[in-house]
MARDREN-819559 format. One record per residue: residue number from 1; residue in one letter; x, y, z of N, C-alpha, C, O, CB in turn. Coordinates in steps of 0.001 Angstrom, whole numbers, plus 500000, padded with zeros to 6 digits. Glycine has a CB too. Example, Ala and Ser with C-alpha at 12.3 -4.5 7.8 and 13.67 -1.06 7.14 Angstrom:
     k   r      n_x      n_y      n_z     ca_x     ca_y     ca_z      c_x      c_y      c_z      o_x      o_y      o_z     cb_x     cb_y     cb_z
     1   a   513190   494310   507800   512300   495500   507800   513200   496700   507800   514236   496681   508465   511308   495527   509046
     2   s   512850   497750   507080   513670   498940   507140   512900   500030   507870   513409   501138   508039   514084   499402   505725
% end
This chain:
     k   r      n_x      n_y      n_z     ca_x     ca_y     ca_z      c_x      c_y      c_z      o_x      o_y      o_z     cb_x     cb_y     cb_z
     1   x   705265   244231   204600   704883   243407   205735   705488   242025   205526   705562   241378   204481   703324   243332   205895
     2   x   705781   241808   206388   706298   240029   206482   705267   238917   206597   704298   238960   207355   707207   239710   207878
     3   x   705427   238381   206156   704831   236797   206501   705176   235249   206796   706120   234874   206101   704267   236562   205682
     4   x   704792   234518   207422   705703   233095   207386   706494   232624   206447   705834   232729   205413   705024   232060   207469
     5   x   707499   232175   206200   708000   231501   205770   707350   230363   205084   707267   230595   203878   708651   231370   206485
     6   x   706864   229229   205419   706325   228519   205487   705083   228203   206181   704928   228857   207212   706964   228118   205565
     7   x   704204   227421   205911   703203   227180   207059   703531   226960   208718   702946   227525   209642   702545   225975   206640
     8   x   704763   225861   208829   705501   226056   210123   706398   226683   210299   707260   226090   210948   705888   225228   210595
     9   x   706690   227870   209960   707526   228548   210073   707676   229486   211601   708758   229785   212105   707379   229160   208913
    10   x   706449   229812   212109   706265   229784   213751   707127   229534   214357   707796   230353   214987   705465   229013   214314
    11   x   707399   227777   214285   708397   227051   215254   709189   226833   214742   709937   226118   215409   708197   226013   215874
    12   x   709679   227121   213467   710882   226765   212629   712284   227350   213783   712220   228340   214512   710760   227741   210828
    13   x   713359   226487   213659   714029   226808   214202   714418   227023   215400   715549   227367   215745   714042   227219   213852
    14   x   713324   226791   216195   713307   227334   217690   712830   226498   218165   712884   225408   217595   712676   228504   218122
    15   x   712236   226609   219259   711410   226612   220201   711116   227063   221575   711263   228283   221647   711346   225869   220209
    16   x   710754   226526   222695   710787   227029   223925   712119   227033   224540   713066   226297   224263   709908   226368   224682
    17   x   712035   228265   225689   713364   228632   226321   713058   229661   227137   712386   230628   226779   714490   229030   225377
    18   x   713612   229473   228448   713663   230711   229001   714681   231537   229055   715834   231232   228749   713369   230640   229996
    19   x   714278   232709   229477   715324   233890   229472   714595   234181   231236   713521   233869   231749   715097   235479   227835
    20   x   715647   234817   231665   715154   235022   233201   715014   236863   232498   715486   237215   231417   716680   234470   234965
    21   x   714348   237649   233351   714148   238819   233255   715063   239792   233675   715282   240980   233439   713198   238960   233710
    22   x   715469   239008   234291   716862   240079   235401   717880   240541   234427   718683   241455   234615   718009   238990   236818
    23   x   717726   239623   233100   719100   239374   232318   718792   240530   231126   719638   240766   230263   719347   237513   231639
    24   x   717328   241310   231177   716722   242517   229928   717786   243191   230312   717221   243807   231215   715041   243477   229998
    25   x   718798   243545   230350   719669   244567   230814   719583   245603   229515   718823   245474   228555   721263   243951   231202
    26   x   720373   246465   229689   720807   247373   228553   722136   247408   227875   722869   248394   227949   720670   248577   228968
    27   x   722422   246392   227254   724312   245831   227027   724825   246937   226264   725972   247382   226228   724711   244142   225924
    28   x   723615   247367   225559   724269   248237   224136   723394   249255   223175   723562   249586   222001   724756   247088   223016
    29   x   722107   249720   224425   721377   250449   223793   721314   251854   222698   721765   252999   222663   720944   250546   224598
    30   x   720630   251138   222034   721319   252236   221106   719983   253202   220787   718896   253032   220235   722115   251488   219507
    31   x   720491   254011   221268   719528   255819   221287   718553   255783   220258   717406   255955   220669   720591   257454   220807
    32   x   718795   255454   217952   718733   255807   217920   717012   255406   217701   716500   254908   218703   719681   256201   217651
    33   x   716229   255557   216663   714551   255095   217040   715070   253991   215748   716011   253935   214955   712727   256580   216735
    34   x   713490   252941   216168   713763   251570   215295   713237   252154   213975   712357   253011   214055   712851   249998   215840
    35   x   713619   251833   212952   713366   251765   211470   711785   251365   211360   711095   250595   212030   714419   250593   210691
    36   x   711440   252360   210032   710037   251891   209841   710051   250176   209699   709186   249452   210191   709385   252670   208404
    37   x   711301   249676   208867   710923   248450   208842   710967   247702   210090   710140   246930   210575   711587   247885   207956
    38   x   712136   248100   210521   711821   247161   211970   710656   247214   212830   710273   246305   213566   712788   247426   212976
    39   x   710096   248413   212669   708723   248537   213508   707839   247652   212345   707302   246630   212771   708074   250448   213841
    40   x   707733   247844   211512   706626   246693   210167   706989   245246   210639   706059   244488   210914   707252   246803   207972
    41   x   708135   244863   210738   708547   243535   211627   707940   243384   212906   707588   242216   213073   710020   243483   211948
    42   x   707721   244023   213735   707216   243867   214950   705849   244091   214931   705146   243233   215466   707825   244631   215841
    43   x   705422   244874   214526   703974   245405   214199   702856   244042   213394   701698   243739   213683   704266   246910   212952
    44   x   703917   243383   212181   703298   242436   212067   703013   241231   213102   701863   240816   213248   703752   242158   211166
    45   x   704306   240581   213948   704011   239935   214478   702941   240124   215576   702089   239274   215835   704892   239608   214621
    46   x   703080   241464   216273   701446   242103   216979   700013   241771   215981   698967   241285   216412   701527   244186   217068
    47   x   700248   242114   214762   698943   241775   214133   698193   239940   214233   697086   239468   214492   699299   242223   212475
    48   x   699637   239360   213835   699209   238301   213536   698832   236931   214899   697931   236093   214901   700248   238036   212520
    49   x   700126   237228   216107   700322   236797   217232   699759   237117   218254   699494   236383   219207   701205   236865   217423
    50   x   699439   238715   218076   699173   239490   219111   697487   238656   219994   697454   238057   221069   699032   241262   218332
    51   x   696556   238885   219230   695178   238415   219818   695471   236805   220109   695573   236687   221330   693764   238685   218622
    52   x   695618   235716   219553   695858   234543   219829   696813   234117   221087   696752   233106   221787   696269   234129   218712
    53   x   697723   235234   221139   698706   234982   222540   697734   235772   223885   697591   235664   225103   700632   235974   222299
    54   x   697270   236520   222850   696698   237151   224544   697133   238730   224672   696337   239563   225105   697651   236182   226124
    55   x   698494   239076   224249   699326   240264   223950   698419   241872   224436   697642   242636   223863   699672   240147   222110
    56   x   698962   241804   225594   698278   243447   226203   699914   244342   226465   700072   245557   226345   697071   243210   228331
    57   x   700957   243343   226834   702095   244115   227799   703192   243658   226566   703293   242535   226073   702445   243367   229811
    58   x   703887   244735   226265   705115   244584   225548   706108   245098   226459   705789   246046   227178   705140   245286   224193
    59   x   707524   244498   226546   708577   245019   227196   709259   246583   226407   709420   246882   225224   709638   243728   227241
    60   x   709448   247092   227285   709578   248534   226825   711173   248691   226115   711553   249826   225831   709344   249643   228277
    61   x   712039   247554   225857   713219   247284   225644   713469   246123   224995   712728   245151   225143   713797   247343   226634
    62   x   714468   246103   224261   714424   245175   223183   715397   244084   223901   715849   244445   224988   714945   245830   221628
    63   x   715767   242828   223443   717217   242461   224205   717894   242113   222594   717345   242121   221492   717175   240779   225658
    64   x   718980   241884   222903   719900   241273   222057   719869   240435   221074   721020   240005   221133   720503   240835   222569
    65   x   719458   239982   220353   719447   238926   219533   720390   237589   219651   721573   237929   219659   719642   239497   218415
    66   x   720224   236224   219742   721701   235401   219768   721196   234140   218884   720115   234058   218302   722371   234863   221587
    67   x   721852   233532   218909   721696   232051   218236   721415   231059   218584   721270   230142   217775   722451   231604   217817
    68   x   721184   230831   220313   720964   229942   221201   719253   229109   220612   718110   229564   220566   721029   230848   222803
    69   x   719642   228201   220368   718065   227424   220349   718252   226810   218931   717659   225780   218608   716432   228620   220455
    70   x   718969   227375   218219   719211   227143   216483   719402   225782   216281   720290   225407   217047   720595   227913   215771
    71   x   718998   224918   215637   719592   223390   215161   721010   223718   214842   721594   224785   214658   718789   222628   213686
    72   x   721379   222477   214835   723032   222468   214533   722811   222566   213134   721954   221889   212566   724065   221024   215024
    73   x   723822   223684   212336   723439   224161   211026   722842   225273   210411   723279   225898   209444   722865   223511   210697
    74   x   721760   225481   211075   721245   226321   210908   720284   226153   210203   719856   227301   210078   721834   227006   210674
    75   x   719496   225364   209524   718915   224439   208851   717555   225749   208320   717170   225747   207151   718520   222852   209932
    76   x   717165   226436   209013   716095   227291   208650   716587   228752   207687   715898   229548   207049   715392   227692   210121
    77   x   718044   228674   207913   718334   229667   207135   719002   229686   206137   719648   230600   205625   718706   230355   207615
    78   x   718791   228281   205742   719629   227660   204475   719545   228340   203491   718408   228370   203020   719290   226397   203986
    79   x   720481   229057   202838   720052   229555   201560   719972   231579   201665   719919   232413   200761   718314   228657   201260
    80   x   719999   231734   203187   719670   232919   203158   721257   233734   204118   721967   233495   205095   717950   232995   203875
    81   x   721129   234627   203171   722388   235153   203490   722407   236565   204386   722330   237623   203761   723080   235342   202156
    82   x   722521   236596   206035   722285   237409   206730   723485   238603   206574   724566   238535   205988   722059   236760   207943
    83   x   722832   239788   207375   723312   241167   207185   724510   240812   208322   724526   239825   209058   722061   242594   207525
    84   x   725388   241765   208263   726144   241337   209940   725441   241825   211471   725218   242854   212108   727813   242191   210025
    85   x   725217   239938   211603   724471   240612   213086   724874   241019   213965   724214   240927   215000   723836   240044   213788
    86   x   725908   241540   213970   727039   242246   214947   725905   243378   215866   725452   243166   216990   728561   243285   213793
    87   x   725784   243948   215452   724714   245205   215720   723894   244536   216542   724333   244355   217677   723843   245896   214410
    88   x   722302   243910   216173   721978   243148   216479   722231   241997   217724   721225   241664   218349   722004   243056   215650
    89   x   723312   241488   218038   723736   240779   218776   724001   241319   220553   723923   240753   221643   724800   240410   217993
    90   x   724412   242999   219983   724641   243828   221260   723993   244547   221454   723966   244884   222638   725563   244418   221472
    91   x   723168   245186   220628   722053   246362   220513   721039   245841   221396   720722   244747   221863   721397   246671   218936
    92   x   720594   247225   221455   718847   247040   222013   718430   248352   221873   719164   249339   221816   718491   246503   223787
    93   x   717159   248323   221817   715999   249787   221135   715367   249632   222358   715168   248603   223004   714700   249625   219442
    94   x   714949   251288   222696   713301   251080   224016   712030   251517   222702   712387   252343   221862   713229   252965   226051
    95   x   710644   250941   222607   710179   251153   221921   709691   252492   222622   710003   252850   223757   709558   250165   221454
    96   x   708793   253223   221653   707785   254012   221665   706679   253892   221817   706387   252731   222104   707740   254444   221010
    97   x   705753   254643   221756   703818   254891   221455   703875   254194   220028   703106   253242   219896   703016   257029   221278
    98   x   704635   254512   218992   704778   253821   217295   704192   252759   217833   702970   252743   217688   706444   253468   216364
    99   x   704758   251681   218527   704476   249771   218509   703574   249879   219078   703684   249098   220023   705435   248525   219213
   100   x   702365   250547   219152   701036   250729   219359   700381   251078   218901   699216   250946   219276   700726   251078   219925
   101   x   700691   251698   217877   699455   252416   216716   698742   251463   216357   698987   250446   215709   699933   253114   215266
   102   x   697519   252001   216990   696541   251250   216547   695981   249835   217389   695088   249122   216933   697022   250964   215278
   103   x   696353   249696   218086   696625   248445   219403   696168   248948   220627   696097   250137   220939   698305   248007   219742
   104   x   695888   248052   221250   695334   248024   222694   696825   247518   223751   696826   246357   224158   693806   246685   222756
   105   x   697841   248309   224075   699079   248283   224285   699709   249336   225498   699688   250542   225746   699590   248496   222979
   106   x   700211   248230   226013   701136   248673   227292   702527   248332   226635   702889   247498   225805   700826   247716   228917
   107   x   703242   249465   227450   704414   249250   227454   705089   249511   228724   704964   250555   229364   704875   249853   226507
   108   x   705982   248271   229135   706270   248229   230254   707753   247904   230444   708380   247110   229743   705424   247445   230805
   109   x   708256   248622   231491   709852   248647   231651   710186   247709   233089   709377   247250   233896   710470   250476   231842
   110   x   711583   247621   233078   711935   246409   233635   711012   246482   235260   710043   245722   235290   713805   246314   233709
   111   x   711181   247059   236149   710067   247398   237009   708354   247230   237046   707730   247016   238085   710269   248515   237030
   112   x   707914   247333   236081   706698   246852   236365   706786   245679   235809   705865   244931   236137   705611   247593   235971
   113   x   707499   245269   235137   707554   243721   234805   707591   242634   236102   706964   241618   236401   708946   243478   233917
   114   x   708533   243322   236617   708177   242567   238097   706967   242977   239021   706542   242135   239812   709387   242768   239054
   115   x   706301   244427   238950   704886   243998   239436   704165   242845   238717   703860   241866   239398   703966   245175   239330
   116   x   703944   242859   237758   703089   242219   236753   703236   240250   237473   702263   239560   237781   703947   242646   234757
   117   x   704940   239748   237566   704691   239141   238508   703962   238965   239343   702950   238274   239227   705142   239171   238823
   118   x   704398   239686   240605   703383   239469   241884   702247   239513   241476   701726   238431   241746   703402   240409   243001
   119   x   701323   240377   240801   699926   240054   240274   699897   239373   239586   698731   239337   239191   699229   240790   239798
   120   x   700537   238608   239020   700181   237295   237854   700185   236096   239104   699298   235242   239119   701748   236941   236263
   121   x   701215   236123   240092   700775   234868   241144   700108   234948   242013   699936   234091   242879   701571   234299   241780
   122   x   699249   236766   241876   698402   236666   242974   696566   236003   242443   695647   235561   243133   698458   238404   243665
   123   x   696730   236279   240601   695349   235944   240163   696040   235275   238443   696894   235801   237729   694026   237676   240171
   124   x   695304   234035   238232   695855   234064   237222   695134   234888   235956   694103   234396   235496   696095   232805   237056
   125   x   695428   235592   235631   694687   236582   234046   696084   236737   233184   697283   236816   233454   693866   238723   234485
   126   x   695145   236735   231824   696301   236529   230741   696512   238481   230166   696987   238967   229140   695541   235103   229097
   127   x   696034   238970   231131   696114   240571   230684   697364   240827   231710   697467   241962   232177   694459   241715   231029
   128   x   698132   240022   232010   699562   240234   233304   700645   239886   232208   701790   240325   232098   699661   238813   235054
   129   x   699962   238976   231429   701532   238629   230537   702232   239736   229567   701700   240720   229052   701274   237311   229402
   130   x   703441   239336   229478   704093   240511   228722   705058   239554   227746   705654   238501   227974   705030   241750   229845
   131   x   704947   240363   226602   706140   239650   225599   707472   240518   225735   707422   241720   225996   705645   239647   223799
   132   x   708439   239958   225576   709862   240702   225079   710257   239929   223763   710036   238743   223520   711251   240566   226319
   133   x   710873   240838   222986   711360   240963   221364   712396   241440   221497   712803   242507   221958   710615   241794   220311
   134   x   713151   239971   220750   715026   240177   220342   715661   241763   219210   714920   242530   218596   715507   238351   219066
   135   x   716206   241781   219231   716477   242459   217814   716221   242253   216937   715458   241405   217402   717286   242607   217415
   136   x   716068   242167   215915   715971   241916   214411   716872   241615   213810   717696   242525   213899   715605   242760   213732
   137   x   717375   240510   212970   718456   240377   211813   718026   240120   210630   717585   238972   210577   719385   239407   211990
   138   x   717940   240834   209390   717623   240815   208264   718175   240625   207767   719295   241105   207942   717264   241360   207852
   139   x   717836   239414   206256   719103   239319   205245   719402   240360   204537   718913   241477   204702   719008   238355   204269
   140   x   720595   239913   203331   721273   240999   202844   720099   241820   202229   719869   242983   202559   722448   240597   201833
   141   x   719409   241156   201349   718343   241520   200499   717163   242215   201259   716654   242908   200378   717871   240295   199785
   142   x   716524   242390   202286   715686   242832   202801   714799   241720   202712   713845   241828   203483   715379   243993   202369
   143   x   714810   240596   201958   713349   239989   201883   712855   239078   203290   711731   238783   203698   713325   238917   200479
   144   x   714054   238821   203750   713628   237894   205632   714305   238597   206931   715382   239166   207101   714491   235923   205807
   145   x   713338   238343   207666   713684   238881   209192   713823   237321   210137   713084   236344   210256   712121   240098   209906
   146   x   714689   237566   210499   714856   236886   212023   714778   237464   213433   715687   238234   213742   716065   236394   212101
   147   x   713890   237225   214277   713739   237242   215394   713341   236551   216504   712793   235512   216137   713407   237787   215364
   148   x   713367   236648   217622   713555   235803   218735   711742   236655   219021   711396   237680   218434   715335   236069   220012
   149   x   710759   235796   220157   710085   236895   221018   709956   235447   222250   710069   234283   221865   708257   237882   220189
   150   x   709700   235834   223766   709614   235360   224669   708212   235677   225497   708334   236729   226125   710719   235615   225136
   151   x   707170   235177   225636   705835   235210   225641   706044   234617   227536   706083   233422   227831   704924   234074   224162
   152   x   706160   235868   228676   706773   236048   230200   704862   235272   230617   703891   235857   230135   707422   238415   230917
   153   x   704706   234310   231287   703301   234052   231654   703090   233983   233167   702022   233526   233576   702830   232750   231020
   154   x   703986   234384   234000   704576   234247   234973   705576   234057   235811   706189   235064   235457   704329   233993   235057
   155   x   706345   233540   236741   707435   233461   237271   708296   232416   236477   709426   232605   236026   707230   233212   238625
   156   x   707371   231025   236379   708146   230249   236122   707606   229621   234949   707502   228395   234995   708441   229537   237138
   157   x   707179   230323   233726   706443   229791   232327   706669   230806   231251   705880   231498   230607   704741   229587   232480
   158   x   707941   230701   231240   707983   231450   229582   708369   230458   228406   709162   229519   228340   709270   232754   229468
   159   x   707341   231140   227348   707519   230472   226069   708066   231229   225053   707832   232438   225056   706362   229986   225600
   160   x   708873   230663   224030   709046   231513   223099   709390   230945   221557   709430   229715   221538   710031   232334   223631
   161   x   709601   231470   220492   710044   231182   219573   711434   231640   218730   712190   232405   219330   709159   231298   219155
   162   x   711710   231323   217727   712365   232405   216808   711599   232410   216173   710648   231651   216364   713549   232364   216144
   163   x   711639   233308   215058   710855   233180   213623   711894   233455   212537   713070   233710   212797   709537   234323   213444
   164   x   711353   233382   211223   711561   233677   210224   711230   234169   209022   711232   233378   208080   711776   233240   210189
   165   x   710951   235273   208835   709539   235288   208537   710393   236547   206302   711358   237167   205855   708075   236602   210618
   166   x   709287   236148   206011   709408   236738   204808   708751   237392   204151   707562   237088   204046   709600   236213   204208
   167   x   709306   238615   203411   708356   239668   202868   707279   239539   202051   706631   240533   201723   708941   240448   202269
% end
C-alpha cells in the first residue's frame, strides 16, 4: 500500500485544474486489466480520500497521465527516478467491479457523467460527484507512484491534485 510522501504531499506538486470531460476520450486504451499494484494505488487513494471527498462515482476510464501543473523542475520528484512514462502518457484502463471491493461504488462511463451533470445543477448533493484517475507512473524501483485524480463537482468546479505517494 502507498502512503504520502510527506505530510503535504496531497498538494505536492500540483494543484487545481480543470480538465473538461469531453476530452476522457480513449487515445490509447489498452485492453489489458490494471495490475494488482495499480489497483493497490488506486484502492488506497479510495481508502484514504475516498470518505473525506465525498467519493460515490468513479469514472469508468482512466485518462492519460501528463505533466501539466508540475513546478518548473520538477521539484517533487527530485531524486526519484521514473519508469518510462511513455505507456502511461497514452494509455488508459476501463476499471472493473475490482476498484470496488469492498466500497460503496459506482462506476460510471462517459454518458452518465453527463447525466450526473444535469442532476448535480438540478440539486446540489455531493453523491453526483465523480472522480477521474490519470494513469499511474511508478519509479524504477516500485517504491513511488505518481498520479493525477480530478474530483468533477459539477459543470463548472473541478478540483484536483497530483500525488506522490510512497510505499
Amino acid at each position: 500500500m502507498f502512503k504520502s510522501k510527506r505530510a503535504v504531499a496531497l498538494a505536492l506538486a500540483a494543484g487545481f485544474f480543470t480538465v473538461p470531460i469531453r476530452g476522457q476520450g480513449q487515445p490509447g486504451h489498452n485492453p489489458s486489466a490494471l495490475t494488482e499494484e495499480q489497483l493497490s494505488v488506486y484502492r488506497g487513494f479510495l481508502d484514504k480520500l475516498g470518505p473525506p471527498l465525498h467519493i460515490k462515482n468513479i469514472a469508468s476510464v482512466t485518462v492519460p497521465f501528463d505533466f501539466k501543473g508540475f513546478p518548473e523542475g520538477r521539484l517533487c520528484l527530485k531524486g526519484i527516478k521514473l519508469e518510462s512514462p511513455l505507456e502511461a502518457l497514452a494509455a488508459t484502463h476501463a476499471f472493473g467491479s475490482e476498484i470496488g471491493k469492498g466500497r460503496e461504488l459506482t462506476l460510471v462511463d462517459s454518458h452518465e457523467q453527463m447525466n450526473l451533470f444535469r442532476k448535480r445543477d438540478a440539486r446540489d448533493k455531493n453523491d453526483l460527484d465523480f472522480v477521474i484517475f490519470s494513469e499511474i507512473v511508478f519509479d524504477t524501483k516500485h517504491q513511488f507512484a505518481v498520479l493525477k485524480y480530478i474530483l468533477v463537482s459539477g459543470e463548472h468546479s473541478d478540483s484536483g491534485a497530483t500525488l506522490v505517494l510512497e510505499r
